[in-house]
DSSP file (Angstrom, degrees, kcal/mol; ACC not computed):
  #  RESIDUE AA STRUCTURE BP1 BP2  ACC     N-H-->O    O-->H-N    N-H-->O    O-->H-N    TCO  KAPPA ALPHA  PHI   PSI    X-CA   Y-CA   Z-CA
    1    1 A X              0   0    0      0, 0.0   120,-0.1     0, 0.0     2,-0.0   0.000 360.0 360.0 360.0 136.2   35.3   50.8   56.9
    2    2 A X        -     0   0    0    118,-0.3     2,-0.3     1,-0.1   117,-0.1  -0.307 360.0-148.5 -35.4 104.0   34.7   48.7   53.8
    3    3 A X    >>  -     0   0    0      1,-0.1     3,-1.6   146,-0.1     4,-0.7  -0.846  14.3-136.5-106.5 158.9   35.3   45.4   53.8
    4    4 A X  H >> S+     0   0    0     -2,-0.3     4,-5.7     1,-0.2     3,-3.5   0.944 108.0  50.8 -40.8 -52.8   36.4   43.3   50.8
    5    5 A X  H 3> S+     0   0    0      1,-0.3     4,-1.9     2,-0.3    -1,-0.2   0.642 104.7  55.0 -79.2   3.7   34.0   40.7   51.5
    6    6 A X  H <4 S+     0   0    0     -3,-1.6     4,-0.5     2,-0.2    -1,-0.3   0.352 106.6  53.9 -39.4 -31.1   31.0   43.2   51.7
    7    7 A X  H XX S+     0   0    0     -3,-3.5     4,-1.6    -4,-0.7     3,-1.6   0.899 111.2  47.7-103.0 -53.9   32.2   44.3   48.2
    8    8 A X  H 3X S+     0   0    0     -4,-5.7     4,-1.8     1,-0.3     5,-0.2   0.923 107.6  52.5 -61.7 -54.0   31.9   40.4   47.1
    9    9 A X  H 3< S+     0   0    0     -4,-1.9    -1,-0.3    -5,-0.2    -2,-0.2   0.683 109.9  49.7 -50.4 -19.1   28.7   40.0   48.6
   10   10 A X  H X4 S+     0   0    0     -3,-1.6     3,-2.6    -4,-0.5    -1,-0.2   0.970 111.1  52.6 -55.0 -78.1   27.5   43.1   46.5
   11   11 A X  H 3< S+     0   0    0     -4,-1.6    -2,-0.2     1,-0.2    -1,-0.2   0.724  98.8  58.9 -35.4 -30.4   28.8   41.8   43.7
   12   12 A X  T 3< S+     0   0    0     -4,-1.8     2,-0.8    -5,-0.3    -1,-0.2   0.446  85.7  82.1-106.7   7.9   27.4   38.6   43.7
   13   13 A X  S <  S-     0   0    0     -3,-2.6     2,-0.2    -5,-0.2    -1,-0.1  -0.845  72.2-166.1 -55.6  77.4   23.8   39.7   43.7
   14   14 A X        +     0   0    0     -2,-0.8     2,-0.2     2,-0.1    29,-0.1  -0.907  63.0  67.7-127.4 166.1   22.9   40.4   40.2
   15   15 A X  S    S-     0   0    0     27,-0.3     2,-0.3    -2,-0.2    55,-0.2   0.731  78.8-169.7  -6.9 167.5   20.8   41.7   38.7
   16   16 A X        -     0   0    0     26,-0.5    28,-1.9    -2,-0.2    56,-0.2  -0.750  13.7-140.3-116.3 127.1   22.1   44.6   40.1
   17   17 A X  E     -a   72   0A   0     54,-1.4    56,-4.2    -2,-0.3     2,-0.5  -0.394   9.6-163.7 -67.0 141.0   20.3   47.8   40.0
   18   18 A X  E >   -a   73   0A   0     54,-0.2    28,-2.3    -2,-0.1     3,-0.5  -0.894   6.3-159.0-151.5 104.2   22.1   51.2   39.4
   19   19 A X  E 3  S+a   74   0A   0     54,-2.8    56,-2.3    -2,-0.5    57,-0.2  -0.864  75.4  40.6-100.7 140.2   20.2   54.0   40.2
   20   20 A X  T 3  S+     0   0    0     -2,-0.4    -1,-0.2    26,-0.4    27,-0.1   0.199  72.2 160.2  45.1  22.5   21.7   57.9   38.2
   21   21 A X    <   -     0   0    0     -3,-0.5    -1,-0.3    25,-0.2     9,-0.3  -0.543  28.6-153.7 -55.1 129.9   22.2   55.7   35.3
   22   22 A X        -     0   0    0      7,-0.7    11,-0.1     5,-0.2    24,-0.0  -0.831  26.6-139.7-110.0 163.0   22.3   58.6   32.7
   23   23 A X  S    S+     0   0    0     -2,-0.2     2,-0.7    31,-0.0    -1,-0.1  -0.031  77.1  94.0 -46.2  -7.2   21.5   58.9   29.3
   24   24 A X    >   -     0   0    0      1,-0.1     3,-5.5     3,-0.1     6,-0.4  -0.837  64.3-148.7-125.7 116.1   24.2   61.0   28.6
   25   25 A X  T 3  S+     0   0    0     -2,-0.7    -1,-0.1     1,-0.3     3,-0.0   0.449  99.8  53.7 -64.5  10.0   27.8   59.8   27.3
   26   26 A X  T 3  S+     0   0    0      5,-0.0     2,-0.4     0, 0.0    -1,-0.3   0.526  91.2  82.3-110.9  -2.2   29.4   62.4   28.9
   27   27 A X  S X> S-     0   0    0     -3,-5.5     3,-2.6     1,-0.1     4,-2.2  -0.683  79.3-126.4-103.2 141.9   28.0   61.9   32.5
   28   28 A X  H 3> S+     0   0    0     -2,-0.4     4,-5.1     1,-0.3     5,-0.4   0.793 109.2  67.9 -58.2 -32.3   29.8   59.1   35.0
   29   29 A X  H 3> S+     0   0    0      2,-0.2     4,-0.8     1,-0.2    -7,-0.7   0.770 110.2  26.2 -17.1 -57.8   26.3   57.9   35.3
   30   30 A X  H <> S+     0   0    0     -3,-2.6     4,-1.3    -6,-0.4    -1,-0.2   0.595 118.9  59.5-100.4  -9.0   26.1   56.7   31.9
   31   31 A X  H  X S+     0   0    0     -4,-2.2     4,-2.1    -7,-0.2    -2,-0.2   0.964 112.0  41.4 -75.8 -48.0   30.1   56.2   31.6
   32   32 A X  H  X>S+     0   0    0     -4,-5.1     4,-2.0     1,-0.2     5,-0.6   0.932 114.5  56.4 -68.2 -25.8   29.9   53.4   34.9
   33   33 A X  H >X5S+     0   0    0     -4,-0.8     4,-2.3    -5,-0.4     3,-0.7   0.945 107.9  42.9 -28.6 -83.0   26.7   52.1   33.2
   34   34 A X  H 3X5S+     0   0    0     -4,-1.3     4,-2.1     1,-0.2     5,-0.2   0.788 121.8  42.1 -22.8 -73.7   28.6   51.4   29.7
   35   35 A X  H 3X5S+     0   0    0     -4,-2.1     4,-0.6     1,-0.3    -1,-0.2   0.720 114.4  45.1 -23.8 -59.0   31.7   49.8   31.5
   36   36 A X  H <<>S+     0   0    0     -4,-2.0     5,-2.5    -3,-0.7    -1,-0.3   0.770 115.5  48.7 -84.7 -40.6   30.2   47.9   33.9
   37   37 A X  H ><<S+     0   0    0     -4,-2.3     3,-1.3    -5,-0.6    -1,-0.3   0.983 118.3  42.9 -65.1 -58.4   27.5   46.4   31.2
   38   38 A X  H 3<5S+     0   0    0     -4,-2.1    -2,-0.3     1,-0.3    -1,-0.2   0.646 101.6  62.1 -75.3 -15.3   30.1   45.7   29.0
   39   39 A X  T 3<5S-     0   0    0     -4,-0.6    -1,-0.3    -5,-0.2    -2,-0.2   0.456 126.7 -96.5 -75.8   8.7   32.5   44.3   31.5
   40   40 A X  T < 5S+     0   0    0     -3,-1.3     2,-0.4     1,-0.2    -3,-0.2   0.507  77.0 147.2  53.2  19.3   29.6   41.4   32.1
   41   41 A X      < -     0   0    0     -5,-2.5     2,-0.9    87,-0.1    -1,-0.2  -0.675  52.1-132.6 -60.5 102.7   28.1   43.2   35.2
   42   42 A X        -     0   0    0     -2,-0.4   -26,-0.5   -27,-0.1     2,-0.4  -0.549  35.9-174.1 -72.7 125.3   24.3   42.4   34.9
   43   43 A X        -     0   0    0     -2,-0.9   -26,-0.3   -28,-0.2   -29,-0.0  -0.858  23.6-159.6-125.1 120.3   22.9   46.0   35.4
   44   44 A X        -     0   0    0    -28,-1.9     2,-0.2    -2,-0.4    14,-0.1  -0.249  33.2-129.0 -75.5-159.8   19.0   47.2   35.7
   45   45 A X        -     0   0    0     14,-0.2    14,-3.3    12,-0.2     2,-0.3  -0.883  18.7-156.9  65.8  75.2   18.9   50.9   34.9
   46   46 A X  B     +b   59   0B   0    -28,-2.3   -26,-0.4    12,-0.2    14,-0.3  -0.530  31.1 135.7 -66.0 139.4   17.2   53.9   37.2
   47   47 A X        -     0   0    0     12,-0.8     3,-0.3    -2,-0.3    14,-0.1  -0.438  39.6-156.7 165.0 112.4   16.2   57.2   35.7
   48   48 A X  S    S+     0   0    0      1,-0.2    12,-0.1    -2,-0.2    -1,-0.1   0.997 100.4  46.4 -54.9 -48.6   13.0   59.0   36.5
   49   49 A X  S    S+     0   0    0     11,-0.1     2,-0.4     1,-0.1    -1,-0.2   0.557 104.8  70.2 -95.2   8.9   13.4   60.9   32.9
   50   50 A X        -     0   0    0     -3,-0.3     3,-0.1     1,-0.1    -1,-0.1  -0.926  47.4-172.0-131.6 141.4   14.3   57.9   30.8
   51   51 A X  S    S+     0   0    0     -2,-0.4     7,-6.7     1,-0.2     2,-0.4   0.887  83.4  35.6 -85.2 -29.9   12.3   54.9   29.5
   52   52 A X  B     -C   57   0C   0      5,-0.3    -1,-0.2     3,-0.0     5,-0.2  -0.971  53.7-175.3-135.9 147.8   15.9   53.3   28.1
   53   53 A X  S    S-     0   0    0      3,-2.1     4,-0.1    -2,-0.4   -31,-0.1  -0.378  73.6 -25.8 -47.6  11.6   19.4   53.0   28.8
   54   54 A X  S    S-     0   0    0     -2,-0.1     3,-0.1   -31,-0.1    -1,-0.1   0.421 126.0 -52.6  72.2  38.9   22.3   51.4   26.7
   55   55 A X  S    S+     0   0    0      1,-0.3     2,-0.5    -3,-0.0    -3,-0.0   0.686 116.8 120.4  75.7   2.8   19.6   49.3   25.1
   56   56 A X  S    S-     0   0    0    -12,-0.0    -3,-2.1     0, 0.0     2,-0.6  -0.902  76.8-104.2-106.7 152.4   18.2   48.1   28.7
   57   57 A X  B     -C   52   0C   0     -2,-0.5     2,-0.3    -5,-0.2    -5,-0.3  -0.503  39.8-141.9 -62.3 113.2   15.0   48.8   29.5
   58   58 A X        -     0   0    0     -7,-6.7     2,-0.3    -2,-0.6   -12,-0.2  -0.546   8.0-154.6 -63.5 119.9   14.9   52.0   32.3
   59   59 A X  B     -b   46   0B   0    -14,-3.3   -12,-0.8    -2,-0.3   -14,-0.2  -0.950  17.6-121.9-114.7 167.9   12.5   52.1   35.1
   60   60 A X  S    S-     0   0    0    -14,-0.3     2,-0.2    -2,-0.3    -1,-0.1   0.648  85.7 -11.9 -59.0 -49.2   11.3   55.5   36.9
   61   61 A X  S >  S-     0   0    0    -15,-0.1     3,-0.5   -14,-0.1     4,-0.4  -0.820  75.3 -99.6-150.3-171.7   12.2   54.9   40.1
   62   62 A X  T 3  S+     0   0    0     -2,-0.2     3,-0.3     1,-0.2    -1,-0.1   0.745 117.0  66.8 -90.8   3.5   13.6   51.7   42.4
   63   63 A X  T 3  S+     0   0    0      1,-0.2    -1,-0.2    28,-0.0    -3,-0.0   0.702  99.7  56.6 -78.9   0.3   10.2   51.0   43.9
   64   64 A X  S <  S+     0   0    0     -3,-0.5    -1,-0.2     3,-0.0    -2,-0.1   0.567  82.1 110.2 -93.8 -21.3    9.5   50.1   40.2
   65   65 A X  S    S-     0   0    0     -4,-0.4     3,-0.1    -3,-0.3    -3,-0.0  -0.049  79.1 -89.4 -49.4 160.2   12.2   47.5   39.8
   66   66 A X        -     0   0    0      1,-0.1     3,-0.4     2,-0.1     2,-0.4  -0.054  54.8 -84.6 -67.7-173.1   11.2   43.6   39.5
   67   67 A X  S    S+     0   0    0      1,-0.2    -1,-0.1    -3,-0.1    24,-0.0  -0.671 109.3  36.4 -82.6 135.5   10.9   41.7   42.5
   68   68 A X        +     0   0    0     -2,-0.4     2,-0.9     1,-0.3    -1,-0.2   0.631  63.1 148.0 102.1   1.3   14.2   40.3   43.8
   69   69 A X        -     0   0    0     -3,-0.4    -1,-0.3     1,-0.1   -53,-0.1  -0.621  21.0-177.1 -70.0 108.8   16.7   42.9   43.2
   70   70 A X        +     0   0    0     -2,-0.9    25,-0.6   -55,-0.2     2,-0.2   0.275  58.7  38.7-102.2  26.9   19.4   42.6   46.0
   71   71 A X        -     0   0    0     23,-0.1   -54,-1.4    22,-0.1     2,-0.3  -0.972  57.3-168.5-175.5 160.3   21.9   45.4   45.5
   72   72 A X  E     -a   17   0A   0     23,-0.5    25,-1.7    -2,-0.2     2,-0.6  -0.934  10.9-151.6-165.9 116.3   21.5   48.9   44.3
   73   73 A X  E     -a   18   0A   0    -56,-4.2   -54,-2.8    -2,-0.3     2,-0.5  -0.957  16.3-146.0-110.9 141.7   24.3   51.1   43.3
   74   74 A X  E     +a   19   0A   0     -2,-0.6    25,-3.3    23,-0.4   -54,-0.2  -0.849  33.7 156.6-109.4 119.9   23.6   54.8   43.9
   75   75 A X        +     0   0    0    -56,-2.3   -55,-0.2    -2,-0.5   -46,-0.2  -0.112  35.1 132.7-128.8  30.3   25.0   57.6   41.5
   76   76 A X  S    S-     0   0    0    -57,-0.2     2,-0.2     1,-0.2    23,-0.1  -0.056  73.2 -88.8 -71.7-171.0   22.4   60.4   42.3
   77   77 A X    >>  -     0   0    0      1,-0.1     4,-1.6    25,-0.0     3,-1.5  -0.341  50.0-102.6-111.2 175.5   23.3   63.7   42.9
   78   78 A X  H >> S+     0   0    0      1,-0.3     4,-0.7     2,-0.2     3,-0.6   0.972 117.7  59.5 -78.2 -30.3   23.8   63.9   46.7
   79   79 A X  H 34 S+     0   0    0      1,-0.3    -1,-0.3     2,-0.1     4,-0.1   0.291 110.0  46.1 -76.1  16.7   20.0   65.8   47.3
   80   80 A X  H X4 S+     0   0    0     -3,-1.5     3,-0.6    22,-0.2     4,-0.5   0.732  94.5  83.0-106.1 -52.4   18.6   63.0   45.8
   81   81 A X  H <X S+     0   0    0     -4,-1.6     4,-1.7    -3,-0.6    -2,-0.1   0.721  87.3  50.4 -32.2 -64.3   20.6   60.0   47.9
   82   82 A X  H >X S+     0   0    0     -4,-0.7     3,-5.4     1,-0.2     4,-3.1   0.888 109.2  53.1 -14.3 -89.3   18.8   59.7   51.0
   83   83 A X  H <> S+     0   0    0     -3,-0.6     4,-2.2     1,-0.3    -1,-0.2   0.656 107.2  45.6   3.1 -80.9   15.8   59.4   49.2
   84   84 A X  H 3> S+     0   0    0     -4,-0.5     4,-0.9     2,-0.1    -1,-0.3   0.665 112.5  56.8 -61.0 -21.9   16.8   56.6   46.9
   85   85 A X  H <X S+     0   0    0     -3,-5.4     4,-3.9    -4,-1.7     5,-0.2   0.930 108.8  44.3 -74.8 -55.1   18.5   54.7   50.4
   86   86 A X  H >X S+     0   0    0     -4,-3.1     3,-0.9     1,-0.2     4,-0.7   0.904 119.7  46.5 -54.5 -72.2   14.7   54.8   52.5
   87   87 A X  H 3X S+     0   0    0     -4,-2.2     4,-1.4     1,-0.3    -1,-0.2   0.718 112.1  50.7 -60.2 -19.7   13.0   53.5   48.9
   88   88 A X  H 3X>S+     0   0    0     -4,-0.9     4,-2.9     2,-0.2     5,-1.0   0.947 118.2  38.4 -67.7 -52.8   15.9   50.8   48.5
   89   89 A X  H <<5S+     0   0    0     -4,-3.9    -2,-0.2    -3,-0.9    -1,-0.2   0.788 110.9  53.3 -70.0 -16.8   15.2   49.6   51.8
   90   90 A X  H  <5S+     0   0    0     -4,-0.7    -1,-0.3    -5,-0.2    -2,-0.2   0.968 102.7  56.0 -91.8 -49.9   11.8   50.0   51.6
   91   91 A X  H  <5S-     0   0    0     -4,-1.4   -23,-0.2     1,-0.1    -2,-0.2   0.826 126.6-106.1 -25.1 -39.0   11.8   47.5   47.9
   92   92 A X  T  <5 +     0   0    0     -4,-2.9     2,-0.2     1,-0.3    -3,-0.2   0.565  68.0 163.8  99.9  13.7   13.8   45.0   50.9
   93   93 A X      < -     0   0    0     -5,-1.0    -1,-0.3    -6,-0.2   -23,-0.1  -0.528  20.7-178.8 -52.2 141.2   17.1   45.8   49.1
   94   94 A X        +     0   0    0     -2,-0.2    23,-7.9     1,-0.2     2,-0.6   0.491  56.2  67.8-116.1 -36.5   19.7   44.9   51.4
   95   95 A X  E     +d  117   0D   0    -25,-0.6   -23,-0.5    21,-0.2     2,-0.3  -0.963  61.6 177.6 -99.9 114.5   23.2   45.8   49.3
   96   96 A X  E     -d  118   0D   0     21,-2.2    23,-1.5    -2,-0.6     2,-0.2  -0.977  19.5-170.2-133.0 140.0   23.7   49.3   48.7
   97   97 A X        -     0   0    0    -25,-1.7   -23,-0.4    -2,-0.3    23,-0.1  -0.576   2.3-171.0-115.0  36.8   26.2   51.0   47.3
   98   98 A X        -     0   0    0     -2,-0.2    24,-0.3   -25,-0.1     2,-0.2  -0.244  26.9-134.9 -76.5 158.2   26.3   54.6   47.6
   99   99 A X    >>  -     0   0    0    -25,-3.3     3,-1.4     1,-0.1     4,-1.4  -0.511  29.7 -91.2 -75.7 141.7   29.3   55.9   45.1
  100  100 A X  T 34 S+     0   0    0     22,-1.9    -1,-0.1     1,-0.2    20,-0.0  -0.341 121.7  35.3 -52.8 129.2   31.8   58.5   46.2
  101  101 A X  T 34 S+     0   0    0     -2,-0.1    -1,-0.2    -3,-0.1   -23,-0.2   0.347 110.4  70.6 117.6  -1.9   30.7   62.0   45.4
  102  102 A X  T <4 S+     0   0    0     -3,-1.4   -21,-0.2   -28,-0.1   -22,-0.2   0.759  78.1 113.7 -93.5 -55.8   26.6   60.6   46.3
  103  103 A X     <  +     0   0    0     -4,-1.4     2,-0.3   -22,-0.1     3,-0.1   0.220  30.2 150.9 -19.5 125.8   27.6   60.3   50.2
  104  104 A X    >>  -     0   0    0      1,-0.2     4,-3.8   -25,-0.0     3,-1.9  -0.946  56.2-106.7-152.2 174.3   26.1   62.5   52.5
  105  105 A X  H >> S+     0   0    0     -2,-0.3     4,-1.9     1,-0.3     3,-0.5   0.974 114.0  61.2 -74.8 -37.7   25.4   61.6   56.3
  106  106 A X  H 3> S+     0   0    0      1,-0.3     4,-1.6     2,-0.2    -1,-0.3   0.695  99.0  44.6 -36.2 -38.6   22.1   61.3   55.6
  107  107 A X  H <> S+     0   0    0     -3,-1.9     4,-1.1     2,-0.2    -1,-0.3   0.632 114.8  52.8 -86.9 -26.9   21.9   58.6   53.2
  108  108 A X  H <X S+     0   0    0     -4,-3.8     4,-0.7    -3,-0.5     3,-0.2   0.977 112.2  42.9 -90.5 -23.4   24.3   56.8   55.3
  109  109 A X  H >< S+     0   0    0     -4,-1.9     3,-1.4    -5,-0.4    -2,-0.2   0.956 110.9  58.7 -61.6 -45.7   22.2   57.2   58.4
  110  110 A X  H 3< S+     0   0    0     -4,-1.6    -1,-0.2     1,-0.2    -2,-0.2   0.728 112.2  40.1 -11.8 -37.0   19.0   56.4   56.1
  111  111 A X  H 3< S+     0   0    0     -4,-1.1     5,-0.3    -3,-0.2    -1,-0.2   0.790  91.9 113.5-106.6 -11.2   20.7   52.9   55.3
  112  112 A X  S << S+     0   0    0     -3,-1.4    -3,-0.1    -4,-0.7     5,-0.1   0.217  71.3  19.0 -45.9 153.2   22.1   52.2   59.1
  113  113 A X  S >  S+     0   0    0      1,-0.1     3,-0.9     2,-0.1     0, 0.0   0.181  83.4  84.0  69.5 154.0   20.4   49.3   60.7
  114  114 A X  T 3  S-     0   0    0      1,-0.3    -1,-0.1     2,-0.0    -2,-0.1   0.049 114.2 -73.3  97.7 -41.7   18.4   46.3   59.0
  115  115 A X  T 3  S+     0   0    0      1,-0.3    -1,-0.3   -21,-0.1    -2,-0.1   0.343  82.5 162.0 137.4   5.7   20.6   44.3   58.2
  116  116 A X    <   -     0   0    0     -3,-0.9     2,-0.9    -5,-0.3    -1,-0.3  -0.210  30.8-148.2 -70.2 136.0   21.8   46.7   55.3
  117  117 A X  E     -d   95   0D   0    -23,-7.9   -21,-2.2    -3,-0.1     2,-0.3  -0.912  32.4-167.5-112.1 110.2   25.6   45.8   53.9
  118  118 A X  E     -d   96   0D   0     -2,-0.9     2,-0.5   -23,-0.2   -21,-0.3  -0.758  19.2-163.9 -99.1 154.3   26.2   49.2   53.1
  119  119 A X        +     0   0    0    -23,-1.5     2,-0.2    -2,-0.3    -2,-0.0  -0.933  17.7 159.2-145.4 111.8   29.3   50.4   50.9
  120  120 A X        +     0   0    0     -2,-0.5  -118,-0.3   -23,-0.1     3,-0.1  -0.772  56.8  34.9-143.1 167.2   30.4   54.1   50.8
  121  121 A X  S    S+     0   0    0     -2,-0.2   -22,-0.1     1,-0.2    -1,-0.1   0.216  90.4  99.9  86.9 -39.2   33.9   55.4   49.8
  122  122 A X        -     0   0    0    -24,-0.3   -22,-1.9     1,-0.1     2,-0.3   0.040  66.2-137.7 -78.9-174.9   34.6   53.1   47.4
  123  123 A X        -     0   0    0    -24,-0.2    -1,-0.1    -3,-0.1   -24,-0.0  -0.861  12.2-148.9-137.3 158.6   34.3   53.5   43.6
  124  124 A X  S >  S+     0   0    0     -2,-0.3     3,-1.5     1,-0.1     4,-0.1   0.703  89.8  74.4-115.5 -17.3   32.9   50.5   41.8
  125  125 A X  T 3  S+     0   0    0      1,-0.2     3,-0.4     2,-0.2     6,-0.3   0.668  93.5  55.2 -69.1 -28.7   34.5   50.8   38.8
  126  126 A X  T 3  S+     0   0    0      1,-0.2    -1,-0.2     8,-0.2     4,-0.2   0.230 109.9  48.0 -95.0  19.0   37.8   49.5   40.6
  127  127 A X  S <  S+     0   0    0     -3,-1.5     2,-0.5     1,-0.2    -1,-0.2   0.259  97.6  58.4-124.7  31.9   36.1   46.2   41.8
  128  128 A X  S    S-     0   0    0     -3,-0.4    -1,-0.2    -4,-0.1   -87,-0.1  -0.806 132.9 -45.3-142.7  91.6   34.2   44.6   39.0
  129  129 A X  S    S-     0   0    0     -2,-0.5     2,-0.3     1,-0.1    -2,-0.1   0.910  75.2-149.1  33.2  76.1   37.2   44.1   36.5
  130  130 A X        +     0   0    0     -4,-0.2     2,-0.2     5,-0.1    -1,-0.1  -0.467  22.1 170.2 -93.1 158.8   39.1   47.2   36.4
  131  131 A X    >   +     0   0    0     -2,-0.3     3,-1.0    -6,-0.3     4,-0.2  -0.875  48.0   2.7-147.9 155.3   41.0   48.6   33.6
  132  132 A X  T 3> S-     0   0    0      1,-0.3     4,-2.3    -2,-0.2     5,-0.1  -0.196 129.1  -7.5  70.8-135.5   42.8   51.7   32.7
  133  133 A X  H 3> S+     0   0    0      2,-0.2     4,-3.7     1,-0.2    -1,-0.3   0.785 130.8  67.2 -39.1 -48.6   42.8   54.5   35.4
  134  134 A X  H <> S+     0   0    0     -3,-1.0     4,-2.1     1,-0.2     3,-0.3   0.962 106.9  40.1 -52.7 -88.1   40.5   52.3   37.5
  135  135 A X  H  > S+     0   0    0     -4,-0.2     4,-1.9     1,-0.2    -2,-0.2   0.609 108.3  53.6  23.2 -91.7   43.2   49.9   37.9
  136  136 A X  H  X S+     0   0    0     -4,-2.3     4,-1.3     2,-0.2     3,-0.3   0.941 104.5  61.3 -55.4 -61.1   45.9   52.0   38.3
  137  137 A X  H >X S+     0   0    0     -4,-3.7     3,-3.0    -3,-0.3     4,-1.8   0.932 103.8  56.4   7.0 -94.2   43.7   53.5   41.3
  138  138 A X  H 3X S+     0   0    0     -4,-2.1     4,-2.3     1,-0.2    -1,-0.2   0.814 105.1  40.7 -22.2 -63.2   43.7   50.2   42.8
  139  139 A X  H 3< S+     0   0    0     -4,-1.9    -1,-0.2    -3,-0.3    -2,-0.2   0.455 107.7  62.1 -92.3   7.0   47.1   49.4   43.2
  140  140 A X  H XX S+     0   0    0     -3,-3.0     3,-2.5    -4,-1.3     4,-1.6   0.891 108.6  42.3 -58.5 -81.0   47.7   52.6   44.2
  141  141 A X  H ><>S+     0   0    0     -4,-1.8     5,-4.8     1,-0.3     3,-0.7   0.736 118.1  50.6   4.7 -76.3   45.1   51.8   47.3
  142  142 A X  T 3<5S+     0   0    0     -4,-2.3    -1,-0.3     1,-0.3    -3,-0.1   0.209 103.5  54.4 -72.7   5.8   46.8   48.5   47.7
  143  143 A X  T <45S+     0   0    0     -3,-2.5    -1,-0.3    -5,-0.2    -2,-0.2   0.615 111.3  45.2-114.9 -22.1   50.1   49.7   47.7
  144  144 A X  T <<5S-     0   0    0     -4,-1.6    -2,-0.2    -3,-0.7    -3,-0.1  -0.299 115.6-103.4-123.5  46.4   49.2   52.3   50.8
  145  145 A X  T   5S+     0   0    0     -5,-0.2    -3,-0.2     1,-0.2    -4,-0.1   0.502  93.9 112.3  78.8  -5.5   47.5   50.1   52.7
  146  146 A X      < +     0   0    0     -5,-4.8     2,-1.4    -6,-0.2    -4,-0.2   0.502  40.8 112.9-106.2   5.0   43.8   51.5   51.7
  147  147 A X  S    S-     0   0    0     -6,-0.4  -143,-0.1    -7,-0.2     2,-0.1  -0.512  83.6-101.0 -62.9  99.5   42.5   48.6   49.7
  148  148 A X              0   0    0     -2,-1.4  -144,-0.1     1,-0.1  -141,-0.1   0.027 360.0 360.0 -23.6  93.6   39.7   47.1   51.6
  149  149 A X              0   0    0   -146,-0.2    -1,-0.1  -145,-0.1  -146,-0.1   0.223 360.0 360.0 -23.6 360.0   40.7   43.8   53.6
């Protein structure tokens, strides 16, 4: 289980890298982009098919990221996840993030071991200064007991 102070240490890498960043304003990919960018979340941008993002520069894949990136949230489609977990680890990312609806026991065996502070279950949009729905979410959680300690 998820603990809170897993989710700070995530948080308190940045850059952070965020790899299904979409191009497309209708897809959660490019919606937690927006938020998260605008909430003052410094965010790198993943996307094989795109060179930019919400006006940040895209790279192709994460082995293409700068040097120094220490967190990596993953919002691929789940046959992709794995995948993106072995190349985080193999870049020496250490914080990973996969998003609900990304999960599959692969990627989370992929990210076992190493040292990895992995974070699966959660939503990220209700820890980095949540509003609206996200919010309410929350204190739903925290009101039955499932907010991470």
């Amino acid at each position: 289980m998820t603990k809170m102070s897993q989710i700070d240490q995530f948080l308190s890498a940045t850059p952070i890298a965020m790899a299904g960043a979409s191009r497309n304003p209708r897809k959660f990919g490019f919606v937690a982009f927006k938020e998260l960018t605008d909430k003052g979340l410094v965010l790198l941008p993943v996307n094989p098919n795109a060179t930019e993002i919400y006006n940040k520069k895209s790279f192709r894949s994460v082995s293409e990221l700068p040097e120094g990136i220490d967190s990596l949230i993953i919002m691929t489609p789940r046959n992709e996840t794995a995948g993106v977990v072995v190349e985080a680890k193999a870049k020496g990312i250490r914080n990973i993030w996969i998003q609900q609806m990304s999960d599959t026991p692969e990627a989370i065996a992929a990210a076992a071991g190493e040292g990895i502070n992995l974070i699966t279950g959660e939503c990220i949009m209700m820890y980095h200064r949540p509003t609206g729905l996200h919010k309410f979410h929350r204190a739903l959680k925290k009101l039955f007991g499932r907010l991470p300690k």
